[in-house]
C-alpha positions in Angstrom: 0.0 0.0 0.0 1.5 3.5 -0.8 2.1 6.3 1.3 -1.0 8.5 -0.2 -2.9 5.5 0.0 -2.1 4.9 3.9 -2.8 8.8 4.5 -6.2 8.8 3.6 -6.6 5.5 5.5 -5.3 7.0 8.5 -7.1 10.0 7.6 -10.7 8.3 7.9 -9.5 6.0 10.6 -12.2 8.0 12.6 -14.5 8.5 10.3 -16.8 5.3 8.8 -17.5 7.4 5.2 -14.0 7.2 4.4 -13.1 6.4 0.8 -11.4 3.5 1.6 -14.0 1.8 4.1 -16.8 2.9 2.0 -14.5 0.9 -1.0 -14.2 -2.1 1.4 -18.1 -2.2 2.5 -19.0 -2.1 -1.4 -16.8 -4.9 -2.1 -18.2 -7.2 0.5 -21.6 -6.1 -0.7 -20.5 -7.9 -3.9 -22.2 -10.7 -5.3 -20.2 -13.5 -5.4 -20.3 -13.9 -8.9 -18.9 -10.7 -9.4 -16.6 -11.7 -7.7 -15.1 -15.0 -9.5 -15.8 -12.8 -12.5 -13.0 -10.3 -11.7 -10.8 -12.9 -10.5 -11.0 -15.0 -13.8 -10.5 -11.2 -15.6 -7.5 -10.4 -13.5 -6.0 -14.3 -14.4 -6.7 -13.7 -17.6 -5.1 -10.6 -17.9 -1.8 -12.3 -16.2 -2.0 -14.8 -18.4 -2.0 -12.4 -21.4 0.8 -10.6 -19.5 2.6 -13.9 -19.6 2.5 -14.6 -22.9 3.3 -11.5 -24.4 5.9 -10.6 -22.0 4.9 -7.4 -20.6 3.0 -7.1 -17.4 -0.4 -4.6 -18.5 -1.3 -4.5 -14.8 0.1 -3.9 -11.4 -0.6 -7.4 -10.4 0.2 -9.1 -14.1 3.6 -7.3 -12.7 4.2 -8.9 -9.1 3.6 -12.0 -10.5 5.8 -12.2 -13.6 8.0 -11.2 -11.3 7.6 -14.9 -9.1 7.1 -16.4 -12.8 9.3 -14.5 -15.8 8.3 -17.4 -18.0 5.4 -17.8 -20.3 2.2 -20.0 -19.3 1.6 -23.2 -19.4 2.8 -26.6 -18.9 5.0 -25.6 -21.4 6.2 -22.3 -20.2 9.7 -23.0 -19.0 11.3 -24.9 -22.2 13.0 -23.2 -24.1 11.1 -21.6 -27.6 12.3 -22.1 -30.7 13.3 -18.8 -32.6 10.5 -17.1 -34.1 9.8 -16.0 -37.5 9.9 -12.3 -38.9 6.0 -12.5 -38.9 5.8 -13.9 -35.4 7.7 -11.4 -34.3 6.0 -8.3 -35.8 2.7 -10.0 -34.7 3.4 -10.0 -31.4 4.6 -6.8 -31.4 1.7 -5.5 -32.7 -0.4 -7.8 -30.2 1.6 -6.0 -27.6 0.5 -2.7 -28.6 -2.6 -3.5 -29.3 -3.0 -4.6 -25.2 -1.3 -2.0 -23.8 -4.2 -0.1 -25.0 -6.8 -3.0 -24.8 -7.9 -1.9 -28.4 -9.9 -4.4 -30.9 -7.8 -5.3 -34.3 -10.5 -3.3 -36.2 -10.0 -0.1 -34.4 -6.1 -0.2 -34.6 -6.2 -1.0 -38.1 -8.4 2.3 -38.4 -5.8 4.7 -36.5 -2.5 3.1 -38.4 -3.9 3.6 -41.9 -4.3 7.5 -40.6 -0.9 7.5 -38.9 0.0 6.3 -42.2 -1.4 9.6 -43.9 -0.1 11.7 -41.8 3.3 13.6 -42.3 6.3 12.1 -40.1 7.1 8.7 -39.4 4.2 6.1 -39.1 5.2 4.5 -36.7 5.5 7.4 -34.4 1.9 8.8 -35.2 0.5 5.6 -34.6 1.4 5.5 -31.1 0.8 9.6 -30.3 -2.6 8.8 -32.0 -3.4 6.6 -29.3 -1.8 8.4 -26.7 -4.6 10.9 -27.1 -7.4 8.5 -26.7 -9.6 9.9 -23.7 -9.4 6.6 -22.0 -5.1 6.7 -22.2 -5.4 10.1 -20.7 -7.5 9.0 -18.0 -5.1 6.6 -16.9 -1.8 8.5 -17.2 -3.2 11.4 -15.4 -3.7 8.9 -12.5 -7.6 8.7 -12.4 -7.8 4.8 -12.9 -4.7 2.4 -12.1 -5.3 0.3 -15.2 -6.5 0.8 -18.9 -9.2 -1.3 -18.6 -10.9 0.5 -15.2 -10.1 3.8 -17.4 -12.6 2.5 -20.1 -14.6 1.9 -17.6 -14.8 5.1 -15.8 -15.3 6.9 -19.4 -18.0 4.4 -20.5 -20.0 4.6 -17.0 -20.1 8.4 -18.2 -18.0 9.8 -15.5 -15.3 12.1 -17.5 -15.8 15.3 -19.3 -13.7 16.9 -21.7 -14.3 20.8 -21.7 -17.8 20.2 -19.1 -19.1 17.7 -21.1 -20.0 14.6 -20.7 -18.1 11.7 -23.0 -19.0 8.2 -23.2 -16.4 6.9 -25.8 -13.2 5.7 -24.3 -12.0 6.1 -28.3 -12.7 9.8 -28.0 -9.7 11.5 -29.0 -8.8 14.8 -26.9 -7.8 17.7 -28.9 -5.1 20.1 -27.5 -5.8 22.3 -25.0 -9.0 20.3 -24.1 -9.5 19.5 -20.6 -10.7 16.7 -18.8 -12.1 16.4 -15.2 -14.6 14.0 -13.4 -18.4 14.9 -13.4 -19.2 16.7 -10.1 -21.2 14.2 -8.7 -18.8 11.3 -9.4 -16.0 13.3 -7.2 -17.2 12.4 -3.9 -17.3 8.3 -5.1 -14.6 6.3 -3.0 -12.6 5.1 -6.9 -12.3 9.0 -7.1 -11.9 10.5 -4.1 -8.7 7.5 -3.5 -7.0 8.3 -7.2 -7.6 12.2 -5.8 -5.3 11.1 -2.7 -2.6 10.3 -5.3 -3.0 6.2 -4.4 -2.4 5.1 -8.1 0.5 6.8 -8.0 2.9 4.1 -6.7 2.0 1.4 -10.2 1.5 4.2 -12.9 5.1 5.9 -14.6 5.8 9.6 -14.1 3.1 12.1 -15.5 4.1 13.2 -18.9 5.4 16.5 -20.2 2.1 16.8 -22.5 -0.4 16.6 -19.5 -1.2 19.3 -16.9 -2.6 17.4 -13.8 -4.2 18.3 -10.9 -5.1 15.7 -8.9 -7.0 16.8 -6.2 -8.8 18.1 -8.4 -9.5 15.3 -10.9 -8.6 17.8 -13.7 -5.8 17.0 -16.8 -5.4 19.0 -19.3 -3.8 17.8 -23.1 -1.3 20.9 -23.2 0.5 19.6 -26.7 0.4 16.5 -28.6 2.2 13.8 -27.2 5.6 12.6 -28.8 6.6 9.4 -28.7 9.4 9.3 -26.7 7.3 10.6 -24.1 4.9 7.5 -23.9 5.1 5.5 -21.5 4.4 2.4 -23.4 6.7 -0.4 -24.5 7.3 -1.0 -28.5 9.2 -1.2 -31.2 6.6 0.7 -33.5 8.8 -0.1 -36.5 7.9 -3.8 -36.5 4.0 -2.8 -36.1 4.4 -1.1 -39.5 6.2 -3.8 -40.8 3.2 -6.2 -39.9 0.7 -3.5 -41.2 2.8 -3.4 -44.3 3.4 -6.7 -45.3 
């Protein structure tokens, strides 16, 4: 648990409406359904992980740390050397995760990175940087991708005070985005306000204004790729869209 996070514990140690107990309550309140639902999800996600070699969660990460091999029976003997289109596949695949896209909808943003002046690759990747659901989760309002879709889908963000319901929504410079009003004073919230995602997400980037406590980023420039925190070779993607 991270030192924000233990703050606003011991901030509502006293107090039974804290964030964190009201989080706790709602999860036993569960159904237990929901509950073996989210754990197949998470396992699935590690397994994912696993396979394509990159943890795309905080706990995908503790545990390919136990287990830096892939899954399986299998997963410990060695692999034979892959070919040039296993390798740009999984690449791509890799990418494709880190942003929990569909195939359709990256095909649709390379053929415009494609179009666009500079290098594809590079536009491919700042395209997707500025999804609304990306820049949910780097500015620290959701711990992974896929609770950042969630948040935007649920209708909870805004971009410039209004309400946006596509996580594919892409945020144009200068834009803002904040939580609704009402959705501020929900325990998620009011714990990525204390700063509690803080500890499993990379630095803020230089192309986002953020103020936490007040649920409020702003896209100041487009991104650049060496600036994203995610991990490809963007080359090989091309290659595989190109072939």
């Amino acid at each position: 648990m991270g030192r924000a996070l233990r703050a606003v514990v011991a901030e509502g140690s006293g107090d039974q409406r804290s964030p964190i107990v009201e989080a706790s309550r709602s999860l036993h309140r569960m159904n237990w359904k929901d509950i073996v639902a989210n754990n197949t999800r998470a396992r699935r996600k590690v397994r994912i992980s696993r396979s394509l070699g990159i943890a795309l969660t905080p706990k995908a990460e503790k545990y390919m740390e136990r287990r830096p091999y892939g899954p399986g029976q299998h997963g410990r003997a060695r692999r034979k050397q892959d070919s040039d289109y296993a390798v740009r596949l999984r690449e791509k695949q890799r990418l494709r995760a880190q942003y929990g896209i569909r195939e359709a909808q990256m095909t649709r943003v390379f053929e415009e990175a494609r179009n666009t002046a500079g290098l594809t690759g590079e536009n491919l990747i700042e395209l997707l940087e500025m999804r609304l659901d990306a820049l949910v989760l780097r500015a620290g309002f959701a711990r992974t991708i896929a609770q950042a879709r969630q948040l935007v889908v649920h209708r909870h963000i805004m971009v410039d005070g209004k309400r946006v319901d596509r996580p594919s929504f892409r945020v144009a410079e200068g834009q803002l985005v904040h939580v609704h009003e009402r959705s501020e004073k929900m325990p998620p919230f009011q714990v990525a306000a204390a700063g509690a995602h803080r500890d499993v997400l990379p630095t803020v980037p230089a192309y986002l204004d953020v103020q936490l406590e007040k649920l409020q980023a702003r896209l100041v420039r487009r991104p650049k790729r060496a600036e994203v925190p995610v991990t490809c070779e963007e080359q090989l993607v091309v290659e595989y869209y190109a072939r």
